[in-house]
C-alpha positions in Angstrom: 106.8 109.7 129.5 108.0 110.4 125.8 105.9 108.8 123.1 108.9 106.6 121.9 109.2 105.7 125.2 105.7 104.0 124.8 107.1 102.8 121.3 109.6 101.1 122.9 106.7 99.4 126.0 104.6 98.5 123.3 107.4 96.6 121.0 108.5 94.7 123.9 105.0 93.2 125.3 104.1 92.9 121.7 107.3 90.9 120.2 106.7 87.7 121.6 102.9 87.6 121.0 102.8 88.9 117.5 103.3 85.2 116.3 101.4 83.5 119.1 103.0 80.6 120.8 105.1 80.4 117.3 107.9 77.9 118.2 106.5 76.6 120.9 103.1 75.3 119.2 104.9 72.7 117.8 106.7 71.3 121.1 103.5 71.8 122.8 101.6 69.7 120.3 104.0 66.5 120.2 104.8 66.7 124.0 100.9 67.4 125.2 99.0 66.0 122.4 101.7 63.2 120.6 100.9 65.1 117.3 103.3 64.1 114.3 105.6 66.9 112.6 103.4 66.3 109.4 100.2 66.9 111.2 101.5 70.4 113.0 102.9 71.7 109.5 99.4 71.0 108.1 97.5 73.3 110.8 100.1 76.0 110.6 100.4 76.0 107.1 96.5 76.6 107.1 96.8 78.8 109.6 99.6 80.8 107.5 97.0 80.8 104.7 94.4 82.3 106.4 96.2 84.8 107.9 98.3 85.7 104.7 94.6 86.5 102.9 94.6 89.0 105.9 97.4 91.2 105.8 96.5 93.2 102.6 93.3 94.2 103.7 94.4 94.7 107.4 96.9 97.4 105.9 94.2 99.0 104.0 92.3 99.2 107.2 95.1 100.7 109.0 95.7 103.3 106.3 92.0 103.9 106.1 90.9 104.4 109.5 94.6 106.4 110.7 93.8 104.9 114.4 96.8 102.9 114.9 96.8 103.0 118.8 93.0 101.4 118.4 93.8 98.8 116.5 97.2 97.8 118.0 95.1 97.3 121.7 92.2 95.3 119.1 95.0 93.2 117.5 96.4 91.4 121.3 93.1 91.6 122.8 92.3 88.8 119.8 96.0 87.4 120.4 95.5 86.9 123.9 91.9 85.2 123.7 93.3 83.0 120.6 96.5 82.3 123.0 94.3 80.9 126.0 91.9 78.7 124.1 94.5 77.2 122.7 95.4 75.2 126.3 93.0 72.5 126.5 92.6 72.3 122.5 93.9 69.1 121.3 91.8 68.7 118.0 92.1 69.5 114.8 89.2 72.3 114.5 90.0 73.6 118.2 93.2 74.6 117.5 93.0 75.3 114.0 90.1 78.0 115.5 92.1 79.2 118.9 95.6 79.4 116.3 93.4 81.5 113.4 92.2 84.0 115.9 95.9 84.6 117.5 97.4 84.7 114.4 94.8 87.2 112.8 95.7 89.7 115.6 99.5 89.1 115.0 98.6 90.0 111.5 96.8 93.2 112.4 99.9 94.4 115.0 102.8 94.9 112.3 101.3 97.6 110.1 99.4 99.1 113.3 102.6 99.6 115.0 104.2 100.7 111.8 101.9 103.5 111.4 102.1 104.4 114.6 106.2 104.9 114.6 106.2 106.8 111.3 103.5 109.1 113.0 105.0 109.8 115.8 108.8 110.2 114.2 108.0 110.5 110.5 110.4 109.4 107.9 113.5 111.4 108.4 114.0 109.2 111.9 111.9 105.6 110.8 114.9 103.6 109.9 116.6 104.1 113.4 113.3 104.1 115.0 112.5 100.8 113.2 116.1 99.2 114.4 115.4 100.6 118.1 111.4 98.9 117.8 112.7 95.5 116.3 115.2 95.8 119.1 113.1 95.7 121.5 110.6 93.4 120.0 113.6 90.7 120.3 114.0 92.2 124.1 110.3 91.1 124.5 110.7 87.8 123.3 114.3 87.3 124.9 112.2 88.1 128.3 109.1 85.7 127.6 111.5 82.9 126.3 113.7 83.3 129.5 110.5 83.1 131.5 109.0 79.9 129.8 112.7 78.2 130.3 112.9 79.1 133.8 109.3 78.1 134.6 109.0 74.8 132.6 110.7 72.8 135.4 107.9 73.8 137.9 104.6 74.1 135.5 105.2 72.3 132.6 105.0 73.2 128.8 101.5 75.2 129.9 104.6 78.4 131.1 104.2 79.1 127.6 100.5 80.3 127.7 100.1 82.4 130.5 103.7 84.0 129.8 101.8 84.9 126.6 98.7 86.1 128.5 100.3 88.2 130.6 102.3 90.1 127.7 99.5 90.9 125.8 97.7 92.0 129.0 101.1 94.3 129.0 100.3 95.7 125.6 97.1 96.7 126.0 98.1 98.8 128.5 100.9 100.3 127.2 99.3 101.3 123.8 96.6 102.7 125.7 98.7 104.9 127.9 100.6 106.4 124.9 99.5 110.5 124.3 97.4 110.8 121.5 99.0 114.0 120.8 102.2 112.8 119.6 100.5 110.7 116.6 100.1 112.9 113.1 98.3 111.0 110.7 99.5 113.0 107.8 102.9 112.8 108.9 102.2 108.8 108.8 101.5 109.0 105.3 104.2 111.6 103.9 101.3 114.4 103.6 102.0 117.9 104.7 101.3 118.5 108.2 100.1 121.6 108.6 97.9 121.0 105.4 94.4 121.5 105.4 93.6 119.8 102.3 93.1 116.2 102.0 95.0 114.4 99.4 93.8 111.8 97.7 95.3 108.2 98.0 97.0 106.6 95.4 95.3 103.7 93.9 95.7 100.2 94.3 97.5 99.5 91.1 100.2 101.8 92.0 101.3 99.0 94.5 100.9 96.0 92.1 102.7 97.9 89.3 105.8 98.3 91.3 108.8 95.9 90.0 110.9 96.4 92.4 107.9 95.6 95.0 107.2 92.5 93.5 110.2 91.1 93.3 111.2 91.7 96.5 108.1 90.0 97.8 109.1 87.3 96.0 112.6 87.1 97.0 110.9 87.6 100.4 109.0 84.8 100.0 111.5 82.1 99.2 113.3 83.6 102.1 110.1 82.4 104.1 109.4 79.7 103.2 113.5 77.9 104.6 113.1 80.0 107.2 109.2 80.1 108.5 109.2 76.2 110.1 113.2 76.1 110.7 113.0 76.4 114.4 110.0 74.5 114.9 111.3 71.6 113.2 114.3 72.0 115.3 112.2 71.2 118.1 110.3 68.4 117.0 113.7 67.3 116.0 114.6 67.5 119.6 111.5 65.4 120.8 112.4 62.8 118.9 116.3 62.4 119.5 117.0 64.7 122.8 115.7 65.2 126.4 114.0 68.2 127.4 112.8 70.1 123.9 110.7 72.5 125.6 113.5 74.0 127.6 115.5 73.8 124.7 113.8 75.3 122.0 113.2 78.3 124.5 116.9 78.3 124.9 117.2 78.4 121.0 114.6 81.4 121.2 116.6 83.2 124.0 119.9 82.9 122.0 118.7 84.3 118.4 116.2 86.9 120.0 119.5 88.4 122.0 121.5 88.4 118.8 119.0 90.0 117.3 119.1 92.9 119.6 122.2 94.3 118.2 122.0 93.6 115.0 118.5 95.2 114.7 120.3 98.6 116.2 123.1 97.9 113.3 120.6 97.1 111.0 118.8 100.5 111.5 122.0 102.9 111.4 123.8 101.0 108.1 120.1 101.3 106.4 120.7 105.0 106.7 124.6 104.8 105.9 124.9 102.3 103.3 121.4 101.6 102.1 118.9 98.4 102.3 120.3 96.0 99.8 123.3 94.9 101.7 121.1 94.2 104.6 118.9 92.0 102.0 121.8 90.5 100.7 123.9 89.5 103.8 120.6 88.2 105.5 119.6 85.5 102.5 123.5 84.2 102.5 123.4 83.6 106.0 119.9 81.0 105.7 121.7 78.7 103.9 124.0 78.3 106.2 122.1 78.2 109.0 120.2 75.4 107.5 123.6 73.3 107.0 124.3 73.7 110.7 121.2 72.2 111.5 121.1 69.2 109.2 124.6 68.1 110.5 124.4 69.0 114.2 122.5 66.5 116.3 123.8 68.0 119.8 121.5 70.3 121.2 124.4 72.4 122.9 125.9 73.0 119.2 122.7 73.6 117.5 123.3 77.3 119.3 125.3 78.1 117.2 122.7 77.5 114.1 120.4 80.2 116.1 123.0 82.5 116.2 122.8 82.7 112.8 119.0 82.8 112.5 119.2 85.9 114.9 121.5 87.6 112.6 119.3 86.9 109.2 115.8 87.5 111.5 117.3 90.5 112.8 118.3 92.5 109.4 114.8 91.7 107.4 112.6 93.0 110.3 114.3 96.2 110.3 115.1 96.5 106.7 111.5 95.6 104.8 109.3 98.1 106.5 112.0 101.0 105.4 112.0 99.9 102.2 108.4 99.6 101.9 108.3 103.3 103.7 110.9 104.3 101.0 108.8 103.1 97.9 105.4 104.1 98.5 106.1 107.5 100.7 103.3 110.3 100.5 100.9 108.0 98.4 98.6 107.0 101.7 99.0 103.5 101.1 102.0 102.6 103.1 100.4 100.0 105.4 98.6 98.4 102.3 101.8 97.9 100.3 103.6 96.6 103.7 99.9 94.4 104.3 100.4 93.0 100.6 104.1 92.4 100.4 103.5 90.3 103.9 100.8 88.7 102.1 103.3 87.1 99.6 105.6 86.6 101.5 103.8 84.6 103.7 103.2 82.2 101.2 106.7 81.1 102.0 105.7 81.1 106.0 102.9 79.3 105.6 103.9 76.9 103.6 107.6 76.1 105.5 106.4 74.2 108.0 104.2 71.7 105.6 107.4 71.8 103.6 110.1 71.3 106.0 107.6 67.9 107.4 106.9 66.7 104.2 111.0 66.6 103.3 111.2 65.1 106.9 108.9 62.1 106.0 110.7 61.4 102.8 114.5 62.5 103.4 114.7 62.1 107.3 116.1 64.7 109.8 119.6 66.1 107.5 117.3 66.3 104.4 114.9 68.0 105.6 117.3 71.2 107.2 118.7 70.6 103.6 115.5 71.5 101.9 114.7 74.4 104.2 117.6 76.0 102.7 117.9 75.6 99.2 114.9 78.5 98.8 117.1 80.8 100.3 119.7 80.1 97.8 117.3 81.2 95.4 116.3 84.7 97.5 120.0 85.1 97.3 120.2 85.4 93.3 117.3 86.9 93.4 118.1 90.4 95.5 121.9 90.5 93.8 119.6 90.0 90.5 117.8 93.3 91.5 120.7 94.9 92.6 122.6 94.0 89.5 119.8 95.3 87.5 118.7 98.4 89.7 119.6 101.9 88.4 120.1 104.9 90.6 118.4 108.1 88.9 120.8 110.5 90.7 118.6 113.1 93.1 116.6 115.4 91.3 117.3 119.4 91.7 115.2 122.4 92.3 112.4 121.1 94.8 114.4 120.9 98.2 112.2 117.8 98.8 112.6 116.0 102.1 112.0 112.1 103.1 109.6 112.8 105.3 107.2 114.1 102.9 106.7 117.8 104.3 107.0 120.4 101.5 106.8 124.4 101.5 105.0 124.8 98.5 101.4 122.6 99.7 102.6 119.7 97.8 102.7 116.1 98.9 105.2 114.8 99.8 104.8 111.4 97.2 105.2 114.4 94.9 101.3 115.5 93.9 99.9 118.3 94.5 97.1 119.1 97.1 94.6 118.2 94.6 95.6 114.7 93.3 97.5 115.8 90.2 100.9 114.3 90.2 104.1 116.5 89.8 106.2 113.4 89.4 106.7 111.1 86.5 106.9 108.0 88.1 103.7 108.5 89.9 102.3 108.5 86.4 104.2 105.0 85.7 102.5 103.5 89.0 106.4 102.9 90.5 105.5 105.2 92.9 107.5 108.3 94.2 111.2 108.9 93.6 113.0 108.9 96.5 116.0 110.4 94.5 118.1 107.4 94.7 117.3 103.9 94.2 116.1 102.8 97.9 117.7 99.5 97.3 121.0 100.5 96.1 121.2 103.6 98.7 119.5 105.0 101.6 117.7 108.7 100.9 119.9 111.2 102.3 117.8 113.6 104.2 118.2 117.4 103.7 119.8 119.5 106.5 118.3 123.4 106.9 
């Protein structure tokens, strides 16, 4: 079996669990445990906080140790142990604990799995590679949504966990079966392969002096935090004014994880066509809109058509932010700690959605509250035409024959240094990290043919 063919096993048993029983913690809560919307968005936006404090430091650890495979099998062992004791929780502490711990290994699995796709197709292929891999993340979760729907009628909302269970269990497996052959840490980073030096990373402040990281992280982050709690508030919106939520809100999931599937697979060939900003762009326009559907519409039939539109926004951003992220920190070893740190600002928008999206729902009621959710995407929306308005390209440079995927003939980096740290490239000087040749936002980098 082919190496991507394990990429593609391990997205799939890992793209339901990577946010735990995400949706469904809220139905599970106010069906098993008559917990109020206000009371679930306070443990998940704690939850959200802890694990945002995370991600930074898990994608230093990644970078750090260059074991991917070890830590992807480490991150749903913890997922699936967080999942189970989860079931008979009904506290405050108990599943604030059980929620932490699953939510810390979903934390762990995105720049693991990262890492492990640009090592074992480097750069050149990671945008299509990512589209294919968010593909079949959605595939994943279309299956375990499909299975919790089916099998609510004869087990109850408790489908949900050992569906989960039994995923992770998958995962394990699957990342542990993959040949440890195929991986090259260097190619990973951007460093030459067939090097025997060992570059030195760049430093930490190369990340936080990056504009154009920051304020997509922002951006990012307003994005979040409308679209973080949407769904789940959907479904506590269903307890209170429709039969049947569970079922439901795993229809809901079913529906925007299989529109997702295609547009992930679009996603990743336009990234290499036409670049990353008009993936940005069209997915904050479509929030707000998505948010007005769901305000207005009180039929649950309708609603589908709100999670339509939350497949099409969901599916662009997962394929697009790694690849940017790849694109603006290539060959400087600290990939997964940019991507680790952007998540980690971003996810102040995540975590906080859920507490914001109850709070509006105590004070404005049901059409306010889907109202609120989307007005921060309004805001992402000026803020990514903002950067592209304000973006310059600075045209590809001549003379090196450098590729994207980092490998050189000449023993340099492929971030543009030389074996022995020194930098060959201005804007590794000026901490915005390596030129791509083109303004990754504006335009994909257009890989060299031989």
């Amino acid at each position: 079996m082919l190496a991507t063919h394990h990429l593609a096993l391990i997205n799939v048993f890992t793209g339901d669990i990577q946010g735990g029983l995400g949706p469904f913690l809220g139905t599970w809560l106010a069906e098993s445990a008559s917990w109020s919307p206000s009371r679930v968005g306070f443990v998940t936006t704690l939850v959200g906080i802890g694990s945002l404090l995370l991600s930074g430091p898990f994608g230093a650890l990644v970078d750090r140790l260059g074991r991917p495979r070890m830590l992807i099998a480490v991150a749903c062992g913890a997922i699936l142990c967080g999942t189970l004791l989860l079931l008979p929780a009904r506290g405050l502490i108990p599943v604030f604990a059980a929620q932490m711990m699953a939510a810390a290994g979903g934390t762990l699995l995105l720049p693991a799995v990262t890492a492990l796709t640009l090592g074992i197709v480097g750069k050149d292929r990671f945008p299509r590679q990512q589209g294919r891999n968010q593909a079949f993340n959605h595939l994943g979760i279309l299956l375990a949504a499909g299975g919790i729907s089916l099998g609510t009628g004869w087990f109850g909302p408790a489908i949900a966990f050992w569906v989960l269970g039994g995923m992770a269990v998958l995962a394990i497996l699957a990342t542990v079966t993959t040949p440890g052959h195929c991986y090259n840490e260097r190619r990973a980073v951007g460093w030459q392969e067939d090097g025997d030096d060992k570059p030195e990373r760049a430093g930490l402040r190369s990340i936080v002096a990056n504009r154009k990281l920051l304020v997509l992280a922002v951006a990012l982050a307003l994005f979040n935090l409308g679209n973080g709690g949407m769904l789940s508030l959907l479904g506590q919106k269903l307890v209170a004014t429709a039969a049947d939520a569970t079922s439901w809100t795993a229809r809901y999931v079913m529906v925007a994880q299989l529109v997702m599937i295609p547009v992930a697979l679009f996603a990743g060939s336009l990234a290499d066509r036409r670049g990353r900003r008009q993936l940005l762009i069209a997915a904050c326009a479509v929030l707000p809109v998505r948010a007005a559907l769901s305000a207005f519409i009180d039929d649950p039939l309708w609603l589908i058509s709100a999670e339509i539109l939350d497949g099409v926004a969901s599916g662009i951003i997962g394929v697009a932010v790694p690849v940017v992220v790849a694109d603006l920190t290539w060959g400087s070893g600290r990939t997964q700690t940019a991507l680790g740190s952007l998540n980690a600002i971003q996810g102040i928008g995540g975590a906080l959605s859920a507490w914001y999206g109850g709070l509006a729902q105590a004070m404005l009621g049901w059409t306010g509250a889907f109202l609120a959710l989307g007005a921060p995407a309004l805001v992402a929306l000026a803020l990514v035409l903002w950067l592209d308005t304000t973006s310059e390209g600075r045209g590809r440079r001549q003379g090196n024959g450098r590729k994207s995927d980092g490998r050189k003939g000449n023993g340099q980096r492929g971030d543009g240094q030389k074996g022995d740290g020194s930098s060959t490239d201005p804007d590794a000087e000026s901490g915005r990290g390596p030129d791509r040749g083109t303004d990754p936002l504006r335009r994909a980098p257009q890989p060299e043919t031989a």
